[in-house]
C-alpha positions in Angstrom: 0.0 0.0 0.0 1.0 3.3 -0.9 0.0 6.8 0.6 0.8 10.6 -0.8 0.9 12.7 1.4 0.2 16.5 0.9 0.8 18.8 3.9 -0.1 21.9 2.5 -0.6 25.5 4.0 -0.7 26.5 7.7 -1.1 23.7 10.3 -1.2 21.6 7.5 2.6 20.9 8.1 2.3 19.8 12.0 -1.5 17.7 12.0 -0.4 16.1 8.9 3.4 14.7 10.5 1.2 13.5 13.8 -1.0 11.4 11.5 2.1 10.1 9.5 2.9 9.1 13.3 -0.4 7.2 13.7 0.1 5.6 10.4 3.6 4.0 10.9 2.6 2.4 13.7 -0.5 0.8 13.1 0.4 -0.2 9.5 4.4 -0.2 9.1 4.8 -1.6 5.7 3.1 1.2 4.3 5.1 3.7 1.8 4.9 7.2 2.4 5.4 9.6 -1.2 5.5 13.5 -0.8 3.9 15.9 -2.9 3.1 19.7 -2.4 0.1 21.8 -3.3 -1.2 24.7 -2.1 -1.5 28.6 -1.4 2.0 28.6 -0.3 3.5 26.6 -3.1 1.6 29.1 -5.8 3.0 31.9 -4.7 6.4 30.5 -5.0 5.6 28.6 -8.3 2.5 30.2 -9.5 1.1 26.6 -9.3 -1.1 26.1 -6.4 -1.6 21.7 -7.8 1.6 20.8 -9.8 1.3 17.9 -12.5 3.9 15.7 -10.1 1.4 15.7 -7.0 -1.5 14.5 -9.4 0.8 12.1 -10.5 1.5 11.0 -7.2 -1.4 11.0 -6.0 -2.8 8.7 -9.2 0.0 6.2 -8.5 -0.7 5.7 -4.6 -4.3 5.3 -5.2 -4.6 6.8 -1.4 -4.0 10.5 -0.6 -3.6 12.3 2.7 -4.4 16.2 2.7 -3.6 18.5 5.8 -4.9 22.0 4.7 -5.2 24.8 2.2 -5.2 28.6 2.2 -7.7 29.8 -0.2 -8.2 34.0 -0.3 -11.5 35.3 -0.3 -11.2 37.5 -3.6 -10.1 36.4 -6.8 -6.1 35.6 -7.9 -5.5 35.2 -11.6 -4.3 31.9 -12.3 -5.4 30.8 -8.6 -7.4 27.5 -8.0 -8.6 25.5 -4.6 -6.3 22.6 -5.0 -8.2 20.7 -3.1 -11.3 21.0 -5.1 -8.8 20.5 -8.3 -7.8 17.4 -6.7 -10.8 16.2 -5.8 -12.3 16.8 -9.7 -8.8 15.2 -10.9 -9.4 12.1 -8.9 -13.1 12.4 -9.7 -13.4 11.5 -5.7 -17.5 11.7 -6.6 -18.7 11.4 -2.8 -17.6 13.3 0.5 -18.2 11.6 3.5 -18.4 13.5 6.7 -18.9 11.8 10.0 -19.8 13.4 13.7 -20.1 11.4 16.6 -20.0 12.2 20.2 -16.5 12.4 21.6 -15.8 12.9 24.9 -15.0 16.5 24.8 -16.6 19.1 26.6 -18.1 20.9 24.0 -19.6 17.8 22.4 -23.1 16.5 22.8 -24.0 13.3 23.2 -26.5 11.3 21.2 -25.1 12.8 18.3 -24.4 10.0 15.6 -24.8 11.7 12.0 -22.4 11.6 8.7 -23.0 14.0 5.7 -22.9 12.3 2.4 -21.7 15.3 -0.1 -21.7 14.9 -3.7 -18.6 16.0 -4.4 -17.9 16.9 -8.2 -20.9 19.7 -9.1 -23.3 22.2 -7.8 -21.6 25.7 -8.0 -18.6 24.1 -7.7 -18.1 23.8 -10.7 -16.2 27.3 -11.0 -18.2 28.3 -13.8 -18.1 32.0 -12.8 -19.1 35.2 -16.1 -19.0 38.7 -14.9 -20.6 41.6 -16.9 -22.0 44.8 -16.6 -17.9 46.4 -15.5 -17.9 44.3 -12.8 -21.0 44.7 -11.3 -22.8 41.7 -12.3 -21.6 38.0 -11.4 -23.1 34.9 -12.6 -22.3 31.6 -11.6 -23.6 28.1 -12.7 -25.3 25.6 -10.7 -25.1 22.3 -12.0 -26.7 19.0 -11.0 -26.9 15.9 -13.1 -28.8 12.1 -13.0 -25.4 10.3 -13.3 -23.8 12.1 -10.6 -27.1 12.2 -8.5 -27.4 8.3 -9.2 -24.1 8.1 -7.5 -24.0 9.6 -4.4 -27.7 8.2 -3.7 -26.6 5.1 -4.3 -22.8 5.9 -1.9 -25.7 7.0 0.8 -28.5 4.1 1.1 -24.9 1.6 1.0 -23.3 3.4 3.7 -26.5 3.3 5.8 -26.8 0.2 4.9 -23.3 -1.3 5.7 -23.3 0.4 9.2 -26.8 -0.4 10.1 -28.1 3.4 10.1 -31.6 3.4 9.7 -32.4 6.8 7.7 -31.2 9.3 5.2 -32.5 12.5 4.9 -32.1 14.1 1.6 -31.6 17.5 1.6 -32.1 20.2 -1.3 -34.0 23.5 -2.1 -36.5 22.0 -4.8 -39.4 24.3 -3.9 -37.3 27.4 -5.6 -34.9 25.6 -7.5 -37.1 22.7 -9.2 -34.5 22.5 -12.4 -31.9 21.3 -10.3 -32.2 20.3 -6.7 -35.6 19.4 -7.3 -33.7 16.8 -10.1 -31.8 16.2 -7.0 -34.4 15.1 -4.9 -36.3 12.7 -7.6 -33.5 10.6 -8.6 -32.8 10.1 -4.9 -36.3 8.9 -4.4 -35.6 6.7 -7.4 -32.3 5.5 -6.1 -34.4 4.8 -2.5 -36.7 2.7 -3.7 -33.5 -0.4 -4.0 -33.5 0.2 -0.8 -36.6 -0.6 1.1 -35.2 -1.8 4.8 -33.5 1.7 5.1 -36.2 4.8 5.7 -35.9 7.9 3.5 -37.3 11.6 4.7 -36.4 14.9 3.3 -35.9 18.3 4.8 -35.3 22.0 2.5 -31.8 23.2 3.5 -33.3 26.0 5.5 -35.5 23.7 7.5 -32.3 21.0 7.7 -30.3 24.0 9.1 -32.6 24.6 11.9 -32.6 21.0 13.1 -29.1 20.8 13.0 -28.9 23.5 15.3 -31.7 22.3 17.6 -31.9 18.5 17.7 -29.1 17.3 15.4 -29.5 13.4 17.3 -32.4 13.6 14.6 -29.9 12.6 11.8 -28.7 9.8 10.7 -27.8 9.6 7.1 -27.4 13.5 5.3 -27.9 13.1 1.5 -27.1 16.4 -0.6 -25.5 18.1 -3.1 -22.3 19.6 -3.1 -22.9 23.5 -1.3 -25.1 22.1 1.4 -23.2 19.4 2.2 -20.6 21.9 2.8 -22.3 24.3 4.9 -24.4 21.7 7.1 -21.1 19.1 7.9 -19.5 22.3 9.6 -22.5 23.0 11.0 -22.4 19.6 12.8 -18.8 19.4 13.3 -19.9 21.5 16.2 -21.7 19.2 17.9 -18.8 16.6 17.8 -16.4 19.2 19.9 -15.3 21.5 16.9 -13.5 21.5 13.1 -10.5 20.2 15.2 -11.9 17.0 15.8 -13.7 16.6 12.0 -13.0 13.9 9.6 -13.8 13.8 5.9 -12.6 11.1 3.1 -13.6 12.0 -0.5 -14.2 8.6 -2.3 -13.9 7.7 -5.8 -13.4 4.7 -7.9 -9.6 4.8 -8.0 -8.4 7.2 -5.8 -9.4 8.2 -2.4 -8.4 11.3 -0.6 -8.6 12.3 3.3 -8.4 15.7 4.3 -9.9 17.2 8.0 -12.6 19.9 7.6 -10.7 22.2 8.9 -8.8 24.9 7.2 -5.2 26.2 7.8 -5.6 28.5 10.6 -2.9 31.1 9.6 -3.5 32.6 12.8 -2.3 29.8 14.9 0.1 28.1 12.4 3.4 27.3 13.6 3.0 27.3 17.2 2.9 23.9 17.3 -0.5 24.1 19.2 -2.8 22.8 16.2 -5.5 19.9 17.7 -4.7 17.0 15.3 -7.0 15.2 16.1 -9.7 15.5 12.6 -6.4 14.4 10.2 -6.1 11.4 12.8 -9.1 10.2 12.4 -9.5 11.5 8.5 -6.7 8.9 8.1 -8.3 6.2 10.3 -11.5 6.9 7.7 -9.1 5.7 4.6 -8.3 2.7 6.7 -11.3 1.8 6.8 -13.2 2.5 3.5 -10.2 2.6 1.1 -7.9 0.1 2.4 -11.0 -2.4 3.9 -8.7 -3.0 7.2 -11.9 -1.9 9.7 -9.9 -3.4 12.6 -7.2 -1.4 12.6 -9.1 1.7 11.8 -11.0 0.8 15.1 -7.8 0.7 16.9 -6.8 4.4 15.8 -11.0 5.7 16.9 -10.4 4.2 20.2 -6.7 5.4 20.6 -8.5 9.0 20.3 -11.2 8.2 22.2 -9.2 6.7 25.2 -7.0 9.8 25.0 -9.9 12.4 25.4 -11.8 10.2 27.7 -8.4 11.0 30.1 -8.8 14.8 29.6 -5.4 15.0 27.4 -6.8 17.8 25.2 -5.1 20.0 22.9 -5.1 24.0 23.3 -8.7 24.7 21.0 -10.1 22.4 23.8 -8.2 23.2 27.2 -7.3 26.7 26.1 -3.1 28.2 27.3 -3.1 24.8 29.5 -3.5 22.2 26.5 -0.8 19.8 25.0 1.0 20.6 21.9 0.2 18.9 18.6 3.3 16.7 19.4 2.7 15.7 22.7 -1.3 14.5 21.5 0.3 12.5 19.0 2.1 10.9 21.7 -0.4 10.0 23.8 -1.8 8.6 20.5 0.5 6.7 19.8 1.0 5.1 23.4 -2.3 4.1 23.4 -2.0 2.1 20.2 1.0 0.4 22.0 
């Protein structure tokens, strides 16, 4: 087995290393390639996803990603590279997990993971802008294939981990040309699945009961933007971005990345929670590499850890461990 791994910007470059850590141990044959990408590698370059990191990433099959810096304005020749990766790869579903951890700002009950079609919507970056400037029109783009797909990733996840609903989630009372194509090839894709139940919520409403009662989910269904928005959303509940997973699947290649972004403004102190790349990587374990028991060895390694109060500084505030010292507790606990 082969893994390339992509730091990245910010804390990118100290989760990513404690993860490495995690990896070595639990599976030591595996080979570790390095690639760059990101904000910091563009403006050295001015290429933000070289041709040798999608290379490298083909060839292992298996990426790790630790973060990107993305500005909030437009740079000329500037792309997410993650998203570019992610389209590259054609890693068609995001999946988004949040469970209960034993942190204090975690509630418990909560049990839900965000299944995010991951290659349309607006994402698409088709952007025009007329009128000097003043007008800006993007695209929104939904399609049966890629609707088919994710349904289908959804009702087998539920399915395979003995979940009994999914909610699917879309905006077809205003937008009935696209999510509401969204929501009827989901229904369709359902119907193959008759012992798992099937509800939907508009985003707005879906929102609102992921802020008030988000034990209510099981299964989240949606298209690309929502899934966005609402897995942050619930990566609250679970004790915060530091302690979010994600894995973008697709038929070759999978890719795990933490929600979170870089953090600029804590990058380098060595005080970054690492805890969402951990368990991003214990995700690829488990669905890309099909070795479930050691993936349950790195979850309880984490869970053990913050059961014992060893909490990182996002957590436990000027009194927390470093980055390092987490991945050494980590790694003790995994013997």
């Amino acid at each position: 087995m082969k893994l390339c791994v992509i730091e990245g910007d910010g804390i990118g470059r100290e989760v990513v290393p404690a993860a490495v850590r995690v990896l070595r141990q639990v599976i030591p044959d595996l080979e570790f390639v390095s690639a760059e990408a990101g904000w910091d590698r563009f403006q050295l370059t001015g290429e933000a996803l070289p041709e040798e990191t999608v290379a490298r990433a083909k060839d292992a099959g298996a990426v790790l990603f630790g973060a990107c810096s993305s500005p909030s304005y437009q740079v000329e020749g500037y792309a997410s590279p993650i998203v570019s990766l992610r389209k590259r790869m054609e890693t068609f579903a995001n999946l988004r997990p949040t469970r209960f951890l034993p942190v204090p700002t975690a509630r418990e009950g909560v049990n839900l993971v965000v299944v995010r079609e991951n290659t349309e919507d607006l994402y698409v970056g088709d952007e025009q802008t007329a009128d000097a400037g003043d007008t800006g029109t993007a695209t929104k783009r939904i399609t049966r294939r890629a609707t088919e797909r994710i349904a289908h990733t959804a009702f087998r996840l539920a399915r395979n981990e003995k979940r009994r609903l999914v909610t699917i989630v879309h905006k077809g009372n205003v937008l009935p040309q696209t999510d509401g194509l969204f929501r009827r090839v989901a229904y369709e894709v359902a119907s193959a699945y008759r012992d798992i139940e099937t509800d939907e919520l508009l985003v707005d409403t879906a929102a609102y009961w992921m802020v008030k009662e988000p034990a209510r989910f099981d299964v989240v269904l949606t298209p690309n933007l929502y899934g966005d928005i609402l897995s942050d959303m619930a990566a609250a509940w679970g004790g915060g971005l530091g302690l979010a997973p994600a894995l973008n699947i697709g038929a070759e290649v999978a890719i795990a990345e933490p929600i979170h972004g870089s953090a600029p403004d804590i990058a380098g102190q060595g005080i970054a929670n690492p805890t969402a790349v951990i368990l991003s990587a214990a995700m690829l374990v488990r669905h890309h590499w099909n070795l479930p028991e050691i993936a349950d060895r790195i979850d309880a390694a984490v869970n053990a850890a913050l059961s014992k109060g060893d909490y990182t500084a996002d957590i436990l505030g000027a009194n927390g461990m470093s980055t390092d010292q987490f991945a050494d507790v980590i790694c003790e606990q995994l013997g």
